[in-house]
TORKOL-4160 file (C-alpha; in steps of 0.2 Angstrom, whole numbers, padded with zeros to 4 digits, m for minus):
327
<pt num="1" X="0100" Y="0063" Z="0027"/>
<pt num="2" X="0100" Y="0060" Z="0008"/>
<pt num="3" X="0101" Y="0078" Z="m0001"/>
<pt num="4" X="0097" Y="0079" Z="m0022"/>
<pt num="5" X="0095" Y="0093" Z="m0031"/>
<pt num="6" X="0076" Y="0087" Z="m0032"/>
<pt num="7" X="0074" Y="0080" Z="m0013"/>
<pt num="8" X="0077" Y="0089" Z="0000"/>
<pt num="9" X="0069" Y="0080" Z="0014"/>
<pt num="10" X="0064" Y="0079" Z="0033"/>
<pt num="11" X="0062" Y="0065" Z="0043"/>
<pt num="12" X="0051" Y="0061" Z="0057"/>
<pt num="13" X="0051" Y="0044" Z="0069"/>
<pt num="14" X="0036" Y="0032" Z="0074"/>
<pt num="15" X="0037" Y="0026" Z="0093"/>
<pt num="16" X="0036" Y="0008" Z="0089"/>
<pt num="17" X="0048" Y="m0004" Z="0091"/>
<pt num="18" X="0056" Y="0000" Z="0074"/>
<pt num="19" X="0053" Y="0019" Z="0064"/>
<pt num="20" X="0040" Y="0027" Z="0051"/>
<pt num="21" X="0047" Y="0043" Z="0043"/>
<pt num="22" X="0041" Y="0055" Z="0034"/>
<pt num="23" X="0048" Y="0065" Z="0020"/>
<pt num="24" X="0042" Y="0076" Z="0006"/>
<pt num="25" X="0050" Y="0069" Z="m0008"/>
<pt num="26" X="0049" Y="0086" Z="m0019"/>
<pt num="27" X="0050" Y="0100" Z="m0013"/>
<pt num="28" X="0059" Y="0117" Z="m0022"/>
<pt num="29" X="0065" Y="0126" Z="m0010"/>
<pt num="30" X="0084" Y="0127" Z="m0008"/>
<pt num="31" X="0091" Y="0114" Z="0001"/>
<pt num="32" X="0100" Y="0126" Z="0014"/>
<pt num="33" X="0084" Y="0135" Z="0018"/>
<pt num="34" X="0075" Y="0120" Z="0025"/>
<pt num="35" X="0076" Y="0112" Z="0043"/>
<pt num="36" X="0075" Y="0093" Z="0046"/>
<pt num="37" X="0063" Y="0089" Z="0059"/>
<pt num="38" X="0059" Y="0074" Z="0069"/>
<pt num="39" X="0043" Y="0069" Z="0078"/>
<pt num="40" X="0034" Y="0055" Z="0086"/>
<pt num="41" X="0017" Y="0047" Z="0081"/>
<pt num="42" X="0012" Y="0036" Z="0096"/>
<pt num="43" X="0000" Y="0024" Z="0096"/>
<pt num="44" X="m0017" Y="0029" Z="0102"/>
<pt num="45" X="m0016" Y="0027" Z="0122"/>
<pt num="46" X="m0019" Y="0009" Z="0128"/>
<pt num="47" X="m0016" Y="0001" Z="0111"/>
<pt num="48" X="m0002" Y="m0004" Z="0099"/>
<pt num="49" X="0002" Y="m0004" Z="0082"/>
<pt num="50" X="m0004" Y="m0020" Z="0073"/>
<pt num="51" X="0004" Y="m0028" Z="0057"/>
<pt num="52" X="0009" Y="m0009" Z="0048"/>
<pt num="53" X="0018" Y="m0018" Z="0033"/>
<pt num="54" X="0000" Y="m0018" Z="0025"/>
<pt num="55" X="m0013" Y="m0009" Z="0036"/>
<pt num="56" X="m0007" Y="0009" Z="0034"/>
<pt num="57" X="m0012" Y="0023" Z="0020"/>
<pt num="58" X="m0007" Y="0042" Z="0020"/>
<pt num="59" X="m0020" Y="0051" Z="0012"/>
<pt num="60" X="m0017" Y="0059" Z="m0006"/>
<pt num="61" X="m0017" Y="0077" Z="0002"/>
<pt num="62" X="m0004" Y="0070" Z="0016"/>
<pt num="63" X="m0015" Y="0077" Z="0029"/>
<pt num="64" X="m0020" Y="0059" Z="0037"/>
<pt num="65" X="m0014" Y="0043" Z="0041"/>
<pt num="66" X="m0023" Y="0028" Z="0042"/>
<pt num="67" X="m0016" Y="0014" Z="0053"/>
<pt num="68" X="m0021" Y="m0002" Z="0062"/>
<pt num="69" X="m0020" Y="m0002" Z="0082"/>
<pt num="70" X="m0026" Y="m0013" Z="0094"/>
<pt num="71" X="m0027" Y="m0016" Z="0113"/>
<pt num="72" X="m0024" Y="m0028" Z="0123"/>
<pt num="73" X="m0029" Y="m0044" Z="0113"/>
<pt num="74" X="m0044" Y="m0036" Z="0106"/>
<pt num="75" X="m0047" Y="m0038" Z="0088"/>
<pt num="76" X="m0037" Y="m0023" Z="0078"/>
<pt num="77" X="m0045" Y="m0009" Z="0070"/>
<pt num="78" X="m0040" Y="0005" Z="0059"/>
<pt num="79" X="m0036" Y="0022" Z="0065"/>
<pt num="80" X="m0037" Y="0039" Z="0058"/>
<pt num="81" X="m0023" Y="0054" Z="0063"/>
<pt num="82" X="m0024" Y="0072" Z="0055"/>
<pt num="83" X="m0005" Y="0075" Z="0054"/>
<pt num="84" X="m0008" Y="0090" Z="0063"/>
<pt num="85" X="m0016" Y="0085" Z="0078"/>
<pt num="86" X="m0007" Y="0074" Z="0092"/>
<pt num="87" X="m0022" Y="0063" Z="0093"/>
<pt num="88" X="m0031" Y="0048" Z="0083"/>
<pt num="89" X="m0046" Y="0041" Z="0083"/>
<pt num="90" X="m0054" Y="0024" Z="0079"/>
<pt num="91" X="m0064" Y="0021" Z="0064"/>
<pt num="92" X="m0081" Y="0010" Z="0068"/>
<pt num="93" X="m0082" Y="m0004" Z="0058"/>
<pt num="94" X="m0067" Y="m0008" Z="0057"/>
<pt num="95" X="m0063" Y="m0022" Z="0064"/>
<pt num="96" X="m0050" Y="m0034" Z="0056"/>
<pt num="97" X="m0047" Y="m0022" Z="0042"/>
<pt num="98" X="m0030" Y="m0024" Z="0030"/>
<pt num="99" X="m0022" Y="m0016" Z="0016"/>
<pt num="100" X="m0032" Y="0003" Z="0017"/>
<pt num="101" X="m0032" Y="0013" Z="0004"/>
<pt num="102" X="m0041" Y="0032" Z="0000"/>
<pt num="103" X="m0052" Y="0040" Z="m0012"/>
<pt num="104" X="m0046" Y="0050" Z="m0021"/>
<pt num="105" X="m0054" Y="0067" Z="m0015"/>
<pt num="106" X="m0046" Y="0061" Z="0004"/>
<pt num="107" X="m0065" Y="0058" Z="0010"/>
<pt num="108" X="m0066" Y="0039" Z="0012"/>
<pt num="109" X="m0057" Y="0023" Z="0012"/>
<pt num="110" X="m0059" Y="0006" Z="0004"/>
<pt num="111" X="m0051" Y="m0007" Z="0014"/>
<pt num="112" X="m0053" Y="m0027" Z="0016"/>
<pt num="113" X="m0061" Y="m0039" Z="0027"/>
<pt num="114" X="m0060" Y="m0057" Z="0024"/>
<pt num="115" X="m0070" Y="m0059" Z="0008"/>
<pt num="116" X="m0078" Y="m0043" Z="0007"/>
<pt num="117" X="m0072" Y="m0024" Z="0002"/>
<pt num="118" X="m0080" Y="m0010" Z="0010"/>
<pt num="119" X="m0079" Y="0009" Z="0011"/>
<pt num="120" X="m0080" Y="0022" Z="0025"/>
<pt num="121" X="m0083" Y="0041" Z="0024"/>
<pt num="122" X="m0070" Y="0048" Z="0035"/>
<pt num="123" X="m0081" Y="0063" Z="0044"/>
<pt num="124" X="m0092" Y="0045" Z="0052"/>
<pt num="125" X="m0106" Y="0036" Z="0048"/>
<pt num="126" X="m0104" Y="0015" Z="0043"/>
<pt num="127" X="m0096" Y="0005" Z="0032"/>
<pt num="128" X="m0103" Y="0001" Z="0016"/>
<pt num="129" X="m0100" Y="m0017" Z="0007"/>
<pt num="130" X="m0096" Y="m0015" Z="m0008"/>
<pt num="131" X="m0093" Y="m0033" Z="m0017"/>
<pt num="132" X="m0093" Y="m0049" Z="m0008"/>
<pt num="133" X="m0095" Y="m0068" Z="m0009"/>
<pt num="134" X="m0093" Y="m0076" Z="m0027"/>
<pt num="135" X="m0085" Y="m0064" Z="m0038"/>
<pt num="136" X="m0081" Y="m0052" Z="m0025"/>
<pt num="137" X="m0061" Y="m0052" Z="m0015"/>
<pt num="138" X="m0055" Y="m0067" Z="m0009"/>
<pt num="139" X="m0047" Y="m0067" Z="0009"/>
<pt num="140" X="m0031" Y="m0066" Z="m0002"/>
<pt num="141" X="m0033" Y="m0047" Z="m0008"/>
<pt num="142" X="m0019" Y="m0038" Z="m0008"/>
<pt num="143" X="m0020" Y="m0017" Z="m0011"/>
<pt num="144" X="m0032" Y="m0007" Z="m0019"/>
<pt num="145" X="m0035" Y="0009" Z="m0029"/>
<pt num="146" X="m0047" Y="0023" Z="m0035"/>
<pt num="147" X="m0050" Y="0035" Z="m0047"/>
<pt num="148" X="m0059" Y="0050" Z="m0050"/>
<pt num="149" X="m0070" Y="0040" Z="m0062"/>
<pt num="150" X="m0075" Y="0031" Z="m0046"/>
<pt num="151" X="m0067" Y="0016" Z="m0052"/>
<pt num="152" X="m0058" Y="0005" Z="m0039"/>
<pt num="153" X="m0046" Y="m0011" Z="m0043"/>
<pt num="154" X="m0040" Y="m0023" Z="m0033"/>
<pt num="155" X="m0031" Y="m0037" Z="m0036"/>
<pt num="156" X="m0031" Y="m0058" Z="m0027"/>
<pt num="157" X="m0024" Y="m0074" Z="m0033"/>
<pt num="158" X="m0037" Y="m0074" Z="m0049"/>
<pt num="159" X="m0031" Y="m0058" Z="m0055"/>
<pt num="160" X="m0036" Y="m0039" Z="m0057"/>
<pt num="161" X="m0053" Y="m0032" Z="m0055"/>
<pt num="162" X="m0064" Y="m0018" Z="m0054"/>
<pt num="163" X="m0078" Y="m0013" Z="m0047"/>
<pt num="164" X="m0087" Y="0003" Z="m0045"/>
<pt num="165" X="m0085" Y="0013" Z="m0031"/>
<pt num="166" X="m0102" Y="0014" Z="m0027"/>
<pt num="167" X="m0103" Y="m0004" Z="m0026"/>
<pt num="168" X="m0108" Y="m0019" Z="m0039"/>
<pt num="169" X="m0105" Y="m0033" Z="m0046"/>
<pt num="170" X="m0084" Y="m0035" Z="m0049"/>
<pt num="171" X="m0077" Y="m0037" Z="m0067"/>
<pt num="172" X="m0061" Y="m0047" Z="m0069"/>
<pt num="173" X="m0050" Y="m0035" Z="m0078"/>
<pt num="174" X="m0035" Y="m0046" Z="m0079"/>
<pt num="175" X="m0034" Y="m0064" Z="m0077"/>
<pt num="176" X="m0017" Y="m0074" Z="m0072"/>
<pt num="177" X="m0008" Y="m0083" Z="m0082"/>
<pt num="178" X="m0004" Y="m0101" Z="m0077"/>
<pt num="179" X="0009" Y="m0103" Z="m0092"/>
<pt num="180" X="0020" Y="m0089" Z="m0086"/>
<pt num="181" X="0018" Y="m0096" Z="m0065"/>
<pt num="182" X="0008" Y="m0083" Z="m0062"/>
<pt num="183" X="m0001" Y="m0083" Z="m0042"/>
<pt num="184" X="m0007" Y="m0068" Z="m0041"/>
<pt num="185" X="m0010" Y="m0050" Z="m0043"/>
<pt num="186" X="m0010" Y="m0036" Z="m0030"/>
<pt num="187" X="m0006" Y="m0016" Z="m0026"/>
<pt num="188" X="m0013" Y="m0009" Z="m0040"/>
<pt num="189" X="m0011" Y="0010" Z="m0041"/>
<pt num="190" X="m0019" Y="0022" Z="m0055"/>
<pt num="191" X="m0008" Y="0035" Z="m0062"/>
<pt num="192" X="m0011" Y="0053" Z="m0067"/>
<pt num="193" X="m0025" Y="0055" Z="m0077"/>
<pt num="194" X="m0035" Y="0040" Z="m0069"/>
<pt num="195" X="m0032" Y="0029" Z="m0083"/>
<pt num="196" X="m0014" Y="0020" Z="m0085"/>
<pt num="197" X="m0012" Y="0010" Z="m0067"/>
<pt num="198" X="0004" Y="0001" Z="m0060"/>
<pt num="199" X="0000" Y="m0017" Z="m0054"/>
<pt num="200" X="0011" Y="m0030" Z="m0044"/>
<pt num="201" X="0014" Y="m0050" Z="m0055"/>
<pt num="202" X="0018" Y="m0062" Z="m0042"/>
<pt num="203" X="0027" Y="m0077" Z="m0048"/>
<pt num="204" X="0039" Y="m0092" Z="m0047"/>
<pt num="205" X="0048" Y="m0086" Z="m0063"/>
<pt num="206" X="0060" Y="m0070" Z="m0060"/>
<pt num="207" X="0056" Y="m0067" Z="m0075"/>
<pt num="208" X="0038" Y="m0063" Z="m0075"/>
<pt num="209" X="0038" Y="m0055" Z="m0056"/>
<pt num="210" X="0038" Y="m0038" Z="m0054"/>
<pt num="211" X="0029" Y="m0025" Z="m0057"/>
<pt num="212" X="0018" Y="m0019" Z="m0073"/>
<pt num="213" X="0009" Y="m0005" Z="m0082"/>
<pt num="214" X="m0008" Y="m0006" Z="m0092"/>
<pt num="215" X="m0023" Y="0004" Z="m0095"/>
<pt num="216" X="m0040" Y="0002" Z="m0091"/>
<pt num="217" X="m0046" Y="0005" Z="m0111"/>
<pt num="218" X="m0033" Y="m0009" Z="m0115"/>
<pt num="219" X="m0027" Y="m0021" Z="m0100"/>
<pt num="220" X="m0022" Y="m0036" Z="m0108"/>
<pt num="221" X="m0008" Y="m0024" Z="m0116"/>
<pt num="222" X="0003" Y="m0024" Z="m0102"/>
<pt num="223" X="0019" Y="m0016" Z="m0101"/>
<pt num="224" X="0035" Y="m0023" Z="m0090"/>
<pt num="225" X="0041" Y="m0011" Z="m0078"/>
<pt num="226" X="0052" Y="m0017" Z="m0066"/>
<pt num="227" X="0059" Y="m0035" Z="m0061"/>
<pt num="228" X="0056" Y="m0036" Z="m0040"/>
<pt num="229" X="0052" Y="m0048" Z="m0029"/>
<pt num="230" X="0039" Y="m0034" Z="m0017"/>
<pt num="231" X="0028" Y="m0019" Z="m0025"/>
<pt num="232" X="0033" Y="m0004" Z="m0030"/>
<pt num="233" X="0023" Y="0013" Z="m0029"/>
<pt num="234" X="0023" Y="0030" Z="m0041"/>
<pt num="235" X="0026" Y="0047" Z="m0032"/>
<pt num="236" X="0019" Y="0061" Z="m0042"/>
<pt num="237" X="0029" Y="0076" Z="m0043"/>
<pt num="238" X="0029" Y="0093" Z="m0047"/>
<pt num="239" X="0022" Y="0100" Z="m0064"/>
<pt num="240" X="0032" Y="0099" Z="m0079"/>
<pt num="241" X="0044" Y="0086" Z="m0070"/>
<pt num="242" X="0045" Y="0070" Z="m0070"/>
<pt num="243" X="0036" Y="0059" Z="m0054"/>
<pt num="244" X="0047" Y="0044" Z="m0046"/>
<pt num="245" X="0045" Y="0026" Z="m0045"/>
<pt num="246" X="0048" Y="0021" Z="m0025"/>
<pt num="247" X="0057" Y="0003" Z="m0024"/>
<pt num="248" X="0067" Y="m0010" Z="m0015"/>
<pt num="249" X="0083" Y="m0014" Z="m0020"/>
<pt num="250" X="0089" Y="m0026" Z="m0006"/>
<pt num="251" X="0080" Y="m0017" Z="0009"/>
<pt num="252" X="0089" Y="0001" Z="0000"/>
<pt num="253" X="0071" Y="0012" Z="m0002"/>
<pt num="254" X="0076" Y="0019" Z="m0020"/>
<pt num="255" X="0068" Y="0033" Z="m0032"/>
<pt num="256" X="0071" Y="0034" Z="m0049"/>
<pt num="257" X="0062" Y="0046" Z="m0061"/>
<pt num="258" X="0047" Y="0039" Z="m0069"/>
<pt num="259" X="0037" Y="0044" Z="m0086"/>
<pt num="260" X="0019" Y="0042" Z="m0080"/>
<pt num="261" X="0012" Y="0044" Z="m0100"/>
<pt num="262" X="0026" Y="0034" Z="m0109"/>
<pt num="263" X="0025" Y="0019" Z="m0095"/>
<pt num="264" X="0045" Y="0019" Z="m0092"/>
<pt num="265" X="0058" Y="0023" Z="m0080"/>
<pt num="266" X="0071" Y="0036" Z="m0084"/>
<pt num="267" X="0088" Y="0041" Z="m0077"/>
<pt num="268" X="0095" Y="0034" Z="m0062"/>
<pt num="269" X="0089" Y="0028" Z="m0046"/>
<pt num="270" X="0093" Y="0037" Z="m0030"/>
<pt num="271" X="0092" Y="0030" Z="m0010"/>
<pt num="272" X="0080" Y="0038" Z="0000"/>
<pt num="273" X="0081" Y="0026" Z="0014"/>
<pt num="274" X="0089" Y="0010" Z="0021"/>
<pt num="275" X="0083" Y="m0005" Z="0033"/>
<pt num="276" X="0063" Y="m0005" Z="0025"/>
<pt num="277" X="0052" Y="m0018" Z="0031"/>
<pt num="278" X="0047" Y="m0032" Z="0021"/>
<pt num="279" X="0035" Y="m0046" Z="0019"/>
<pt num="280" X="0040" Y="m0057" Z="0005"/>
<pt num="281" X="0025" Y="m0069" Z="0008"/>
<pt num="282" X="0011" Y="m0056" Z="0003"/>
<pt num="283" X="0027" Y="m0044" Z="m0009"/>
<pt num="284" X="0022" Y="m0030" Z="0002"/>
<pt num="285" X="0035" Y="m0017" Z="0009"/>
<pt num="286" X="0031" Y="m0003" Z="0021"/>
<pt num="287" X="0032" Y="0013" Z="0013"/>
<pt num="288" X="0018" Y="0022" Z="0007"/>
<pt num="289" X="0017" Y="0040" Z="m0002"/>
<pt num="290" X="0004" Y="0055" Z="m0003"/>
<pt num="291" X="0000" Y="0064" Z="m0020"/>
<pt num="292" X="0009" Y="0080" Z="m0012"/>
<pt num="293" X="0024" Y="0069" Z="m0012"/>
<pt num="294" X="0023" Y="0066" Z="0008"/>
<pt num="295" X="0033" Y="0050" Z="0010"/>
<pt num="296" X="0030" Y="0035" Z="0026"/>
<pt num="297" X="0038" Y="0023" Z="0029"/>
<pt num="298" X="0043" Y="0010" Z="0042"/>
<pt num="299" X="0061" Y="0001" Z="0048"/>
<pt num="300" X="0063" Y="m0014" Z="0054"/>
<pt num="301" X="0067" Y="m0033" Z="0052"/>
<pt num="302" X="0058" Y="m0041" Z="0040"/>
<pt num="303" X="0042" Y="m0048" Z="0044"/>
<pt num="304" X="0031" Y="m0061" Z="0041"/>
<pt num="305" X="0013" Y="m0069" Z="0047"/>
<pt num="306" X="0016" Y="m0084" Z="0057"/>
<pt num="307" X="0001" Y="m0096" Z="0056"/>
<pt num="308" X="m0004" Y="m0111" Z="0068"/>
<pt num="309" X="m0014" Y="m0124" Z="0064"/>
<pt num="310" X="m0022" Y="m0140" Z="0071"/>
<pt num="311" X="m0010" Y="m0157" Z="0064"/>
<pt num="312" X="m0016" Y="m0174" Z="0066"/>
<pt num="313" X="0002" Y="m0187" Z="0069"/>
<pt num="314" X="m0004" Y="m0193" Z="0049"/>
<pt num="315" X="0001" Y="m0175" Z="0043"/>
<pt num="316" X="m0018" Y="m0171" Z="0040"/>
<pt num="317" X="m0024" Y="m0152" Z="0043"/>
<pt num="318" X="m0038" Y="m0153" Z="0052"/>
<pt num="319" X="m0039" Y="m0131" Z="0054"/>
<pt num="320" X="m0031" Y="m0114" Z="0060"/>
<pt num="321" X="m0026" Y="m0114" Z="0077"/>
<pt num="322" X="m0024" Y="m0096" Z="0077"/>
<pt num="323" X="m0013" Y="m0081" Z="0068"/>
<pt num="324" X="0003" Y="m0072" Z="0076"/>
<pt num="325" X="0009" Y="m0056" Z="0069"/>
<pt num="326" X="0024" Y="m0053" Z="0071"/>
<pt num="327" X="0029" Y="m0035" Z="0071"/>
């Protein structure tokens, strides 16, 4: 257990093959005072975790979890378990879902199929398309975010857009840049306030890959934050202190403090957590974190999506085969 003047923490256990904890990242109280605890969060009964490295999202309260499950060799679909309660249950609609992610009053979630992003109120109901086809996500989104303004971003090879979260016509926000090798963007998160957001570069040039600040008033001025090859995420923390900036080093989970008005690290990093998940193709790592600093995360080898296809003996694709997870 890793004990800092600023993080005291407890860790609980996923029952899958490798681990999710969770931790609160800030709590005050003295670190004698509190008790480390461990619990389990099964997978619903008959079904098994599916692909977490990017189909999990805590909520900003830190009350739910939203993962992907599936049976059997049905078609996975995203889950929903209040952190009190030994029980989930399935979202409708959500079949095929990836890379979830909540409003931020903790009542919906966007997430991703194929071409399309969609929303779904938590308390029920159906899911809501909210851009797709031309101008909308391509099948290569990766990550999302939403404000209190109702603006959501989300990021794909093009670059950074936003839409609102009522639905509409998307706005390209950023575009890549092929002068500086630039493939893609994704895992935006807004900071405090809304405005400033963190977004991930994904690149052939270590020098341009990593991870960036900017605002929606002024996108193109971008900020470097921090050279890594997977995304990194912002913890808020409490008030008058400075929030962290979560982050891979190797497979070392790190936190180092982070000024969410200047754009700019701070101090020195400190390990939270060793052997995280990783899956370089897509920059994604599996750690996630609430508002009210509740930390998840997953151990394990590193992963990565295994696709099949159809050859001809000339070397000519001829389609996908199918897609293995491997997780």
């Amino acid at each position: 257990m890793v004990k800092r003047s600023w993080l005291p923490w407890a860790v609980a256990a996923l029952a899958t093959l490798t681990a999710i904890g969770l931790a609160s990242l800030w709590l005050t109280r003295p670190a004698a005072a509190l008790q480390a605890s461990q619990f389990a969060v099964e997978p619903p009964p008959g079904t098994g975790f599916n692909f977490l490295i990017t189909a999990v999202a805590i909520s900003p309260d830190g009350r739910y979890l939203v993962f992907r499950a599936a049976s059997g060799g049905g078609t996975p679909s995203l889950w929903l378990r209040p952190l009190d309660s030994l029980t989930a249950r399935v979202l409708p609609g959500t079949e095929g879902a990836d890379f979830p992610f909540w409003s931020p009053d903790g009542k919906s979630i966007g997430f991703f199929v194929a071409d399309k992003l969609k929303r779904l109120d938590i308390v029920g109901g159906t899911p809501q398309v909210l851009c797709d086809g031309d101008g909308g996500p391509s099948a290569a989104a990766q990550g999302g975010t939403w404000n209190r303004d109702g603006v959501i971003l989300f990021g794909d090879k093009r670059g950074l857009f936003r839409v609102p979260a009522s639905g509409g016509t998307p706005t390209l926000l950023i575009k890549t840049d092929p002068s500086r090798q630039e493939a893609g963007y994704g895992h935006p998160q807004f900071l405090p306030g809304g405005k400033s957001f963190l977004y991930f570069v994904q690149s052939n040039d270590a020098s341009t890959q990593g991870v960036y600040a900017a605002s929606l008033d002024r996108p193109q001025d971008r900020i470097p934050v921090l050279r890594t090859p997977v995304k990194a995420i912002y913890a808020a923390s409490m008030p008058g202190q400075l929030g962290r900036l979560l982050f891979l080093r190797e497979r070392t989970l790190l936190a180092q403090p982070f000024d969410a008005h200047e754009l700019r690290l701070e101090g020195d990093p400190a390990p939270l957590a060793d052997d995280i998940a990783v899956l370089t193709s897509l920059r994604a790592a599996a750690f996630w974190v609430s508002d009210t600093g509740l930390l998840v995360y997953r151990n394990g080898m590193a992963l990565e999506r295994v696709k099949l296809a159809w050859i001809t003996r000339e070397g000519i694709k001829l389609g996908d085969a199918s897609v293995v997870s491997k997780n």
